[in-house]
C-alpha positions in Angstrom: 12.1 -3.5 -15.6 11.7 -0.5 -17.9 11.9 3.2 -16.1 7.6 3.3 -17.2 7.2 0.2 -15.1 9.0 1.1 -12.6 7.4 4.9 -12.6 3.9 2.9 -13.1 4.5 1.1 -9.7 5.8 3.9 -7.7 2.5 5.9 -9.0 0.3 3.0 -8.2 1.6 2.3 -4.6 1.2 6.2 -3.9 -2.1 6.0 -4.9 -2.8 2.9 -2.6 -1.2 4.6 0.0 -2.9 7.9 0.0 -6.0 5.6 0.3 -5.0 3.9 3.0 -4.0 7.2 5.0 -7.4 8.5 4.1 -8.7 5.6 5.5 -6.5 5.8 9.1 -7.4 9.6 9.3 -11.2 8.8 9.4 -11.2 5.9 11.2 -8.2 6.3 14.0 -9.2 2.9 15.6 -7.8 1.2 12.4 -4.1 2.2 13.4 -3.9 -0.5 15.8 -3.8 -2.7 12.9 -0.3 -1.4 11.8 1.1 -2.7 14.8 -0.5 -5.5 14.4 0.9 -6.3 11.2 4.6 -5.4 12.3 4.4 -7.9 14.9 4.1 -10.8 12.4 6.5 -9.8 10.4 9.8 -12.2 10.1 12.3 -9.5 9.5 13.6 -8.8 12.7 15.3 -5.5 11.4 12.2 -4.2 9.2 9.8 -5.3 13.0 12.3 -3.0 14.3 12.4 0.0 12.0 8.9 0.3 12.0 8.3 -0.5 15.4 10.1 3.0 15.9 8.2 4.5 13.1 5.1 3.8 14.5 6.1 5.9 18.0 5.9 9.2 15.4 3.2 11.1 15.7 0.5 10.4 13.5 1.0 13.4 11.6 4.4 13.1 11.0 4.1 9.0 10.0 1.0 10.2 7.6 3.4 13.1 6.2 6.1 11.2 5.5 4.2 7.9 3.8 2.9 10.7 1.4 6.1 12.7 0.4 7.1 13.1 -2.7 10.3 12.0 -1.7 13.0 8.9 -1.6 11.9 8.7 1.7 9.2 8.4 1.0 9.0 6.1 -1.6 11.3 3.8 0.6 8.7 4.3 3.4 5.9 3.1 1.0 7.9 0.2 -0.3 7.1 -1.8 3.1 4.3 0.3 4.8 2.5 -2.0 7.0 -1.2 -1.3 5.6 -2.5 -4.4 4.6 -6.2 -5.2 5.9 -6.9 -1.2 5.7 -8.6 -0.8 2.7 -11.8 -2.6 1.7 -10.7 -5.1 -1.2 -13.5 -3.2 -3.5 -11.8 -0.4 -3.4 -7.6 -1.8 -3.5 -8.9 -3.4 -6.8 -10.6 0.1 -8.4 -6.9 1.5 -7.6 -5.0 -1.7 -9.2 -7.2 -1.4 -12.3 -6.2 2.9 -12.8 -3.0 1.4 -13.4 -3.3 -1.4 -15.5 -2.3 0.3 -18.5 -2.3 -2.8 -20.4 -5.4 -4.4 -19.2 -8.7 -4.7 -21.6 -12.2 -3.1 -20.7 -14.7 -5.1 -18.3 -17.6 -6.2 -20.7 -19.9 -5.4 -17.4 -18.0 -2.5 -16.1 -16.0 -1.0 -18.8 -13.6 -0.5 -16.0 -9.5 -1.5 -17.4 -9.0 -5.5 -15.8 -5.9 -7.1 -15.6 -5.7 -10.3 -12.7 -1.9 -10.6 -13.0 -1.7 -7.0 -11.9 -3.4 -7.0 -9.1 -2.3 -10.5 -7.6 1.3 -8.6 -8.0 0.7 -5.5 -5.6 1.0 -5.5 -2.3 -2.1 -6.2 0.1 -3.6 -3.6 1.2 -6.8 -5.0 1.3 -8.9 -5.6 4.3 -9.2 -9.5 4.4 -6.0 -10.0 3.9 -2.4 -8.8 5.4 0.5 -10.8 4.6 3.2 -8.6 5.7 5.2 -6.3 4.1 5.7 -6.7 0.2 8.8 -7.9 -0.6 11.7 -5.8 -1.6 12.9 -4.6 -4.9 
């Protein structure tokens, strides 16, 4: 995978991320689904790591998803946010970074289905667990 890619993905899960967190800090009753979405997880270890993460304040949890940091890109790797964002909205992120998509002819908005089948869920009608590791 070429460093562009690679910077193209990190960019893109940021940006879904930073959604998502927008998302839990106006609607607080949407946190619950984090747990949620641990506790289906098969990893035991990565159930257990985030299990513990989730006992962090929410401020500090929210702070740390957002750094500009290798923690934080390692935290966003396998963030447990699927079903937060409204699927509307996960694909108007996914098609920002579709560099190498072609305009809608209805939209005009960049489209590119392999793209977005490829990024983690973070949509609300689905959650699948965490996105796999690189």
């Amino acid at each position: 995978m070429s460093e562009y890619s690679h910077h193209t993905i990190d960019a893109r899960l940021l940006r879904l991320t930073e959604a998502a967190v927008k998302r839990l800090d106006a609607e607080p009753a949407l946190r619950g689904r984090l747990a949620d979405n641990v506790s289906r997880w098969p990893d035991l270890r990565l159930r257990e790591q985030w299990q513990k993460r989730l006992a962090w304040p929410w401020l500090e949890l929210h702070a740390r998803l957002l750094a500009p940091t290798e923690e934080g890109a390692v935290l966003r790797q396998d963030a447990p946010l699927g079903g937060i964002l409204p699927a509307a909205e996960r694909t108007r992120i996914m098609r920002e970074f579709a560099h190498d998509a072609t305009p809608s002819p209805r939209t005009g908005a960049a489209v590119h289905p392999r793209t977005a089948r490829r990024a983690p869920s973070f949509d609300s009608a689905r959650s699948d667990g965490p996105p796999p590791r690189r």
